[in-house]
KEKE-3310 file (N, C-alpha, C; in steps of 0.2 Angstrom, whole numbers, plus 5000, padded with zeros to 4 digits):
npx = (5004:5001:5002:5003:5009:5003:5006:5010:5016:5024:5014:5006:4999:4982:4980:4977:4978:4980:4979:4984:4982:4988:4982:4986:4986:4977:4958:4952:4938:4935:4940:4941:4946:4959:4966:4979:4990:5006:5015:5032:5038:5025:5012:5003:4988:4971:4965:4954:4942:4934:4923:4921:4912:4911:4901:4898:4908:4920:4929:4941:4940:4948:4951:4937:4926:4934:4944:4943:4938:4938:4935:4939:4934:4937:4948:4958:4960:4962:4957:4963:4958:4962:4958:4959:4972:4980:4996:4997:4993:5002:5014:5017:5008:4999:4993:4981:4974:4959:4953:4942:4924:4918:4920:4937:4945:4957:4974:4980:4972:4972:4977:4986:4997:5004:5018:5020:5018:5025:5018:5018:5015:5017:5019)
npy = (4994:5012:5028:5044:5060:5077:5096:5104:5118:5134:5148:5165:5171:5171:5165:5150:5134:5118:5102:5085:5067:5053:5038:5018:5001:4997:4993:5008:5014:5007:5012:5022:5041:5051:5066:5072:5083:5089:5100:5104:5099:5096:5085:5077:5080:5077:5084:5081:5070:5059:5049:5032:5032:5044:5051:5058:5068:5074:5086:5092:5106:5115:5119:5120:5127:5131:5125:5111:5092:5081:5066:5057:5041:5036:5041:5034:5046:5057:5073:5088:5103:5118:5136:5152:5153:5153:5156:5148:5137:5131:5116:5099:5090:5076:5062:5049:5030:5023:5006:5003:5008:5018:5038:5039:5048:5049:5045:5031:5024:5022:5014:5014:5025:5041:5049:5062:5080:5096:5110:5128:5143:5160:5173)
npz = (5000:4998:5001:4992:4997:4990:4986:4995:5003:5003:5006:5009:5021:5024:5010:4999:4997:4991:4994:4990:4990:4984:4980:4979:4980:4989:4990:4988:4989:5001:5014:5026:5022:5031:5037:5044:5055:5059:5068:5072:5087:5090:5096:5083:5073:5072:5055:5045:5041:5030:5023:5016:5003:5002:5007:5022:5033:5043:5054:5063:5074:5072:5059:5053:5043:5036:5029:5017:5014:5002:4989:4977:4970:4958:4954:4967:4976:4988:4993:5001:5001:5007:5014:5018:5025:5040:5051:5061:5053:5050:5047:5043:5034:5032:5025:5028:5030:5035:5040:5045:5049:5054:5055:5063:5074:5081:5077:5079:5073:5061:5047:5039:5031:5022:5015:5021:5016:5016:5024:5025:5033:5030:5039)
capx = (5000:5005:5001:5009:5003:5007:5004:5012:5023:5024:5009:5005:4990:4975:4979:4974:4982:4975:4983:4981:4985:4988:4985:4988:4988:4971:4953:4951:4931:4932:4944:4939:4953:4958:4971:4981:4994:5010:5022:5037:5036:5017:5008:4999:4981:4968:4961:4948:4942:4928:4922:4923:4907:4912:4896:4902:4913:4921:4933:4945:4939:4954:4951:4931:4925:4943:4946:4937:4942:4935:4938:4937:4937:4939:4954:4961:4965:4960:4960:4961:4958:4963:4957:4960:4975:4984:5003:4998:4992:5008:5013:5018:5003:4999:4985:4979:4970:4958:4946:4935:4918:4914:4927:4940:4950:4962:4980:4983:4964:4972:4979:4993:5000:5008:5026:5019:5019:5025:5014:5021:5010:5019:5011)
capy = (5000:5016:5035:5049:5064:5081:5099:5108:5123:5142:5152:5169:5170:5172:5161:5143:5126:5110:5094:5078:5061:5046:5031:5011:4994:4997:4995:5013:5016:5004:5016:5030:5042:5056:5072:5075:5087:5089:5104:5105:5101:5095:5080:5075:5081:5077:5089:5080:5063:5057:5041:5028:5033:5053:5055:5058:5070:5076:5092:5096:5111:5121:5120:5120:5133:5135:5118:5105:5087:5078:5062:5054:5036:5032:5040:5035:5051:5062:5082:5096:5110:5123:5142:5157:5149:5156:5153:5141:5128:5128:5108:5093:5086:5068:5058:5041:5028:5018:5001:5005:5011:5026:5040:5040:5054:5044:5043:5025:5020:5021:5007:5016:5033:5046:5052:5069:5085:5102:5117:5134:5148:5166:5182)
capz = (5000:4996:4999:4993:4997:4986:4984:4999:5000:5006:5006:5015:5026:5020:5003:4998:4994:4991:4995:4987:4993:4978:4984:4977:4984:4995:4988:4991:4992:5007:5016:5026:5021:5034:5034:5049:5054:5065:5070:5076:5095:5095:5093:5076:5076:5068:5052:5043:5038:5026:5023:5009:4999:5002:5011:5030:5033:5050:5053:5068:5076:5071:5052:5051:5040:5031:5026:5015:5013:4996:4988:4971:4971:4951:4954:4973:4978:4992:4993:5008:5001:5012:5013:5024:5030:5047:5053:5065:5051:5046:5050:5038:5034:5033:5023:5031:5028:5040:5036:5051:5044:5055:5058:5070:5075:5083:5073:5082:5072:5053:5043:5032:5029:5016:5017:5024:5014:5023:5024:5028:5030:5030:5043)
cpx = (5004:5002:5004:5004:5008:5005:5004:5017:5022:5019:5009:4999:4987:4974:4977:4978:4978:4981:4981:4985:4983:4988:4985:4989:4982:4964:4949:4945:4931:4935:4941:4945:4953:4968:4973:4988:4999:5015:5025:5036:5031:5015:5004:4992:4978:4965:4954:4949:4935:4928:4921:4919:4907:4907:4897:4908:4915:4929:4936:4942:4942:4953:4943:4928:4931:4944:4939:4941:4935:4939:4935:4940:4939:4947:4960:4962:4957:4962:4958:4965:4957:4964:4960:4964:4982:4991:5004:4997:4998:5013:5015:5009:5001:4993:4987:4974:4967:4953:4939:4929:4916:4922:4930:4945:4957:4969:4979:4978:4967:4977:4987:4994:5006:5015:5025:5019:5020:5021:5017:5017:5015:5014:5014)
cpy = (5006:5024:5041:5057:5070:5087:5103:5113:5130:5144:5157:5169:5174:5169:5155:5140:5120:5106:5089:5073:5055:5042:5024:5006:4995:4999:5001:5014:5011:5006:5023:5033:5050:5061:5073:5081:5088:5096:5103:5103:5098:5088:5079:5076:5081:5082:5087:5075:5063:5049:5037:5030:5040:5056:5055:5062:5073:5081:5091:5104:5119:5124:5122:5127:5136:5129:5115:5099:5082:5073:5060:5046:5033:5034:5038:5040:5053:5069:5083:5101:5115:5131:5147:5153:5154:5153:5149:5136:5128:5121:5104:5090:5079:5066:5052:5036:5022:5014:5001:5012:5016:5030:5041:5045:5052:5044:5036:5021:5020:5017:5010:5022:5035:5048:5059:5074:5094:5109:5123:5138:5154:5172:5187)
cpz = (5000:4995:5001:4992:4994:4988:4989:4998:5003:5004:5012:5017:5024:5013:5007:4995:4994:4989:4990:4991:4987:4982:4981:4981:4988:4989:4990:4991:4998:5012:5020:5025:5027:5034:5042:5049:5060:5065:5073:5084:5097:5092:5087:5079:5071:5062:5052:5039:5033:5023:5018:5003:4999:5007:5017:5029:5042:5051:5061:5068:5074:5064:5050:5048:5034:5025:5022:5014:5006:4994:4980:4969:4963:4950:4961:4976:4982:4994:4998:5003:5005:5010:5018:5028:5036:5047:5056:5060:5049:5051:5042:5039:5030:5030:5026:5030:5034:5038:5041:5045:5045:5056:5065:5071:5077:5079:5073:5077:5062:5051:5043:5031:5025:5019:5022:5017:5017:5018:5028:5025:5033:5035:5037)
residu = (UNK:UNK:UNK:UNK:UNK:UNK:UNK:UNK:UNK:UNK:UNK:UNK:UNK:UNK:UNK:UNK:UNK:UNK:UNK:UNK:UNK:UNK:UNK:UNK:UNK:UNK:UNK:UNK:UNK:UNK:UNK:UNK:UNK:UNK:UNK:UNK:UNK:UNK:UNK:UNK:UNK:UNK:UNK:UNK:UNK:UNK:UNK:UNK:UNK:UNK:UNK:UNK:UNK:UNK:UNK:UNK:UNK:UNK:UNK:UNK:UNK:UNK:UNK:UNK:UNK:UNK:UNK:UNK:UNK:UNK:UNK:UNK:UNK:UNK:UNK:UNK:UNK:UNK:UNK:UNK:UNK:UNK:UNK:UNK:UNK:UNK:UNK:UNK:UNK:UNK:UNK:UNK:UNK:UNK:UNK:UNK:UNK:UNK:UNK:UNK:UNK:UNK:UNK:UNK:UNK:UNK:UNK:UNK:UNK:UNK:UNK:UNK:UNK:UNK:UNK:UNK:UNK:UNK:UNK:UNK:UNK:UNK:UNK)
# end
């Protein structure tokens, strides 16, 4: 299994980026897939997951309103597009994948995960 996640980089605050995450080797609509995030220093924390059929979606409190997490299963991949983004999101962020059927916010609850991709946000 294999996901690789892409389309991070500098941005200053108040732009937008959208992530993707490729993924292979997992029959991916049976996956809920989910976006987390780690800085420097702090624990990985949940952003935002969605679940195998796209319908169910669930956000981290920090991103709700900013963020979006979207999937397209004909091609494996899953998006966070990310708006109005602040200095603190700035964090390597991580796509994962979990075969549990509801979402779980948990890290320790996903199967597999992406190399990371770094986000820097600019004041």
């Amino acid at each position: 299994v294999q996901l690789q996640a892409s389309g991070g980089g500098l941005v200053q605050a108040g732009g937008s980026l959208r992530l993707s995450c490729a993924s292979s080797g997992l029959t991916f609509s049976s996956y809920v897939m989910g976006w987390f995030r780690q800085a420097p220093g702090k624990e990985r924390e949940f952003v935002a997951a969605i679940r195998g059929s796209g319908v169910g979606l669930y956000y981290g409190d920090s991103v709700k309103g900013r963020f979006a997490i979207s999937r397209d299963n004909a091609k494996n991949t899953v998006y966070l597009q990310m708006n109005s983004l602040k200095p603190e999101d700035t964090a390597v962020y991580y796509c994962a994948a979990d075969i549990s059927r509801n979402i779980i916010i948990t890290p320790s609850s996903y199967d597999y995960w992406g190399q990371g991709t770094q986000v820097t946000v600019s004041s």
